[in-house]
N, C-alpha and C positions, 0 to 999 in steps of 0.2 A: 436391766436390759441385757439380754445374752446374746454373745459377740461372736461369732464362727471363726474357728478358730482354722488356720489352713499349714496342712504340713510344709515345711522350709523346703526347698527345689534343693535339690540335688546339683554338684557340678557338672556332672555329665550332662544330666538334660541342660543344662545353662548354656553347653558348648554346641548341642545342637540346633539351636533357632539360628546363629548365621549361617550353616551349613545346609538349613533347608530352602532359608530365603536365597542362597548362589543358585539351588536347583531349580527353586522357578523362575529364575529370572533367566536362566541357561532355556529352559522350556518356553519360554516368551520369546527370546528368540529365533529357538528355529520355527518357532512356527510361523512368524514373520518372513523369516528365508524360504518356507516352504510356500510362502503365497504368494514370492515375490519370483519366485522359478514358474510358479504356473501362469504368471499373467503376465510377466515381460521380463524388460533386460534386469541384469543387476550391475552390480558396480563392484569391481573387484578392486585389490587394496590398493590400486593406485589411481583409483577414482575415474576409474577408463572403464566403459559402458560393454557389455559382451554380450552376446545372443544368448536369452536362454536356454535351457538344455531343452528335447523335448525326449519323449520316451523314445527307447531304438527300435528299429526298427531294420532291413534287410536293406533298404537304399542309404541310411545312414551318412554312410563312408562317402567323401567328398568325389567324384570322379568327374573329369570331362569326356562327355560322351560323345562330344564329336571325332574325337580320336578311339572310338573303341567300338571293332568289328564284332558283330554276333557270332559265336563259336556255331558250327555245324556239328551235327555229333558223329563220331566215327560208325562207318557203314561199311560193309562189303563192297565188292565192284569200283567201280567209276569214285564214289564217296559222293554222290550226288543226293542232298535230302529228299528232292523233289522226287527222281526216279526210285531211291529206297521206295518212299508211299507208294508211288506209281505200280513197283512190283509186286508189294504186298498188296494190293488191288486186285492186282490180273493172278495172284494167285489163288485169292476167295474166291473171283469169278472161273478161273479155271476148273476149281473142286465145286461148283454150283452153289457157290455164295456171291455176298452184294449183286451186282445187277444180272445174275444171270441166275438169279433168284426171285427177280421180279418180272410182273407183266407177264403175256401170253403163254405160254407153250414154246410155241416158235421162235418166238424173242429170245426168250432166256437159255434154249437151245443154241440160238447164233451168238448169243454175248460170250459164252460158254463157248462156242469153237473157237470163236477168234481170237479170245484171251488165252487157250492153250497155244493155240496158234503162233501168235508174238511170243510167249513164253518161249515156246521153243525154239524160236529164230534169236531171241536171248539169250537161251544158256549157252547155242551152240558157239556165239560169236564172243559169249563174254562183255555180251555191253551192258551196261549197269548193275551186273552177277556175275560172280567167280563163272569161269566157260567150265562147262558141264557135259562133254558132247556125249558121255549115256546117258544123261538124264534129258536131254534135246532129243535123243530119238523114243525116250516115251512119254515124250510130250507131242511131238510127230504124230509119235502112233495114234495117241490121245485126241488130239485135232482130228484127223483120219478116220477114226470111229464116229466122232460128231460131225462130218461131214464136208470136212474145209475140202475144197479143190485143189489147193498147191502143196495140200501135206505130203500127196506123193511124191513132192520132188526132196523134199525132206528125207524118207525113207528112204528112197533112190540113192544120196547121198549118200547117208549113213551106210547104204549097204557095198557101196564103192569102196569108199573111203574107210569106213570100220566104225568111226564114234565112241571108241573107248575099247572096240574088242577086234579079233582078226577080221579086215575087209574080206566080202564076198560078192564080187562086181558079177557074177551069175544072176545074184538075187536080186538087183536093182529091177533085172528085166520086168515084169509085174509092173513093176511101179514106175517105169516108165512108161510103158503101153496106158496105164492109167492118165499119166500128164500128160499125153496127147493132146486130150478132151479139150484142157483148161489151157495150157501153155504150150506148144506145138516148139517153138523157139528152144524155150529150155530143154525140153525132151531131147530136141535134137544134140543138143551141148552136151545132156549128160551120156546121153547114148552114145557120143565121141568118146566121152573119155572113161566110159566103160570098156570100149574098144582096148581104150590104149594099156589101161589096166591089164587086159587079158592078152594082149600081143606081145611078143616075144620083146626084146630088145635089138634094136636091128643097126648093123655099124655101116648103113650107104655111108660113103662120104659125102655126098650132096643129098640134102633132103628132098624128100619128094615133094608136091605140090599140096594144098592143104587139101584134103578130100571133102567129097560133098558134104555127109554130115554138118563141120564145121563149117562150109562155106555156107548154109542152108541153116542155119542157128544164128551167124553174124548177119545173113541178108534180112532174118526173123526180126531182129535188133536187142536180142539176147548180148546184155554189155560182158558177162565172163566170155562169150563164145567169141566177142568182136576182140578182144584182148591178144585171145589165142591166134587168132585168125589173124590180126597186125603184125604179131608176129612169127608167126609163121610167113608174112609175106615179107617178112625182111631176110628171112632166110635165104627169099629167093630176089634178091635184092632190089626188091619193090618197096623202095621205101615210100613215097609218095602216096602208095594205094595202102599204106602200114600206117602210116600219120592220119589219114582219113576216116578209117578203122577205129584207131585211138579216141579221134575228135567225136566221132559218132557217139561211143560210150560214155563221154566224159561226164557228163552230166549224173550218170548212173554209177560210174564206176571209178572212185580214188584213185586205182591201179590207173587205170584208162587216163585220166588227166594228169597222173604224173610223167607217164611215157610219153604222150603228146607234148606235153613241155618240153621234157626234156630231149626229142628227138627232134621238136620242132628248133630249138636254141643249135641244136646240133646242127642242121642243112643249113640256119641260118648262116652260121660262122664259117660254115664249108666252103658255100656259097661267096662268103665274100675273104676270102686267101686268093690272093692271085697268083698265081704259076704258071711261067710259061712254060715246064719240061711236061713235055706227056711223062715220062717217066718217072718222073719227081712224084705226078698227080699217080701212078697205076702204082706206086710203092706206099705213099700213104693209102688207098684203096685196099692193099695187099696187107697194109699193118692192121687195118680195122677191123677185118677178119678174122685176122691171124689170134689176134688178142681180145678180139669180142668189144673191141670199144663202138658203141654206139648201134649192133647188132648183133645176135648171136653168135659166139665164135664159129666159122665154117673152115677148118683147115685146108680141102679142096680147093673150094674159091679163092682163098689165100695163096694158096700155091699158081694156080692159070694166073692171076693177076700180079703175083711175084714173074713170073715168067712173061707177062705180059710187059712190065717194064724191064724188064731184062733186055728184052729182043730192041726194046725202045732206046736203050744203049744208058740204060740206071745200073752203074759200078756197082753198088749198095744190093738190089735186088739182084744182080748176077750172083754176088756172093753167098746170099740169105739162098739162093735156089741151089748152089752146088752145098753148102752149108745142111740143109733138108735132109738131101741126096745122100749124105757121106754117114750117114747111119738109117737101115731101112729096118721096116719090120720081118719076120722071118719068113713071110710069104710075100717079102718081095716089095712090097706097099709102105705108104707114109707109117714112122712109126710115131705113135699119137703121143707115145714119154714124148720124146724128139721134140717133138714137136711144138709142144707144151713147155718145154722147158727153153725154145728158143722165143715163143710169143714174149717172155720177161726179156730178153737182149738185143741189143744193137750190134752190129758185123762193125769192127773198125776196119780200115785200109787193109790191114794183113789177113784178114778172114777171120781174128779172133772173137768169140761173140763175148760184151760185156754187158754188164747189167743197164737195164733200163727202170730210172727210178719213177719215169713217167709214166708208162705201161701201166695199164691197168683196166680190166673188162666193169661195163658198166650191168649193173642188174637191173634188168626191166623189172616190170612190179608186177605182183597178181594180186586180186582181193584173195583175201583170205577161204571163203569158198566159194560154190556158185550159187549159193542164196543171199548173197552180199547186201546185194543192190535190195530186197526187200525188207532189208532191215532200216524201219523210220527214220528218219535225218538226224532227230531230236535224241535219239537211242544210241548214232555212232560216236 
């Protein structure tokens, strides 16, 4: 019988059999850890349970969201997201895209003016866009071609005022005669203060009375014209018919309700000081003036109503009236330095004037131009 004969193993291979059986038995176990990650908890070395992992993902990371506000992204203007979209809106439909691109002829013609339209009452003001006031009059102009009614008053503006290059209050005329048609009120406002533009500078010392124009723009219920017209009547120290003025606009006009506020706070507290000097009363009357607190400074009226407690036997007002006097301008008249320089001080006993740290003219307010009021609520 023949016996097969098998060559004798080598030490080396002898040394490899428990080195391969470590490797699967290392391979037996992750695969074990690998199925025990995909199907639930495991148990870490101190025999305490932990959530398995799952794959990452972008929420991962543990946060409480009740404490964490949504970023907004950085925008031009205001930083509003909402009006960002909104303008990129009305500027497709400006150029005859989105809805001024759809529907009729007609339609998409008027979606298209009115969207340059706003545009332009946009850049000129600066609400929800850097203010842009050349790029507002040719968007103006733009409205104007497609037919808006009030774009005149736009150009109008612009060409008062300038919009980026030298004013030429000539060339409004055009475009006022045009807003006639549509706005008769505003025409008359701007047609005022195209006036005032082209008139000289004039040194009455009592203002005159406000002339038709504006009286005939504020009865219109034009709020820039009721502004000017309020006060213009306080110049002529109407205040009562100035506050009424104010209150009419307010609705329309931020300028408008801050003035009424604050002049109506003003009569109130005037109102209730009690005094019995007449003179005591015609010297603060004479400071009000004098210093512009609570209406525009009028050095005239300041001075009759300084003299007016004088005569009423006010020490303080006799002195503040020789005090005027004792330096004049070189024809003779109040000198306005002088003058200006004494509204900051009080006269002590000796006649010396010292500083007044109370003193101080309050500034009425104006909207910023006179298409204010037609810029949307949600826009200012």
């Amino acid at each position: 019988m023949r016996t097969r004969r098998t060559a004798p193993r080598s030490p080396a291979l002898r040394g490899l059999r428990p080195a391969l059986g470590t490797l699967l038995a290392l391979g037996l176990q992750l695969g074990a850890c690998a199925q025990a990650l995909a199907t639930g908890p495991i148990a870490d070395d101190r025999g305490l349970q932990r959530p398995a992992s799952s794959p990452p993902t972008a929420a991962s990371p543990s946060i409480d969201r009740a404490h964490v506000q949504p970023a907004a992204p950085t925008l031009g203007g205001n930083g509003r997201p909402q009006q960002h979209a909104a303008l990129e809106q009305l500027r497709a439909q400006a150029e005859g895209g989105g809805k001024a691109s759809q529907g009729p002829p007609a339609a998409r013609k008027t979606a298209q003016r009115d969207a340059a339209w706003l545009l332009a009452l946009l850049t000129l003001h600066g609400a929800g866009t850097p203010a842009d006031p050349a790029a507002a009059r040719q968007w103006f102009q733009r409205a104007h071609e497609l037919g808006h009614p009030l774009a005149a008053a736009g150009l109008a503006w612009c060409a008062i005022d300038g919009c980026g290059s030298a004013p030429q209050p000539v060339a409004a005329t055009p475009w006022i005669a045009a807003l006639r048609r549509s706005d008769p009120a505003r025409a008359n406002y701007l047609e005022w203060l195209r006036a005032r533009h082209l008139a000289p500078l004039q040194g009455t010392p009592r203002p005159p009375p406000p002339d038709g124009l504006l009286a005939r723009a504020a009865a219109g219920g034009n709020p820039a014209a009721q502004v000017d017209y309020g006060l213009a009547l306080l110049e002529n120290n109407q205040r009562a018919a100035a506050l009424k003025q104010f209150r009419q606009a307010a609705a329309r006009s931020p300028a408008a309700a801050a003035n009424a506020e604050w002049l109506s706070n003003r009569e109130a507290g005037a109102e209730g000081v009690a005094d019995g000097a007449a003179g005591a009363r015609w010297l603060a009357e004479a400071r009000r003036y004098h210093r512009g607190d609570g209406v525009p400074a009028n050095y005239a009226e300041a001075l009759r109503l300084y003299q007016r407690a004088a005569n009423a036997g006010n020490a303080e007002a006799r002195r503040m009236v020789e005090t005027i006097f004792s330096r004049r301008a070189p024809d003779g008249g109040l000198d306005i330095s002088w003058m200006q320089k004494l509204a900051r001080m009080n006269l002590d006993a000796q006649g010396q004037a010292v500083p007044d740290t109370l003193a101080g003219a309050h500034a009425f307010a104006h909207d910023p131009t006179p298409l204010y009021d037609l810029v949307p609520p949600q826009w200012r």
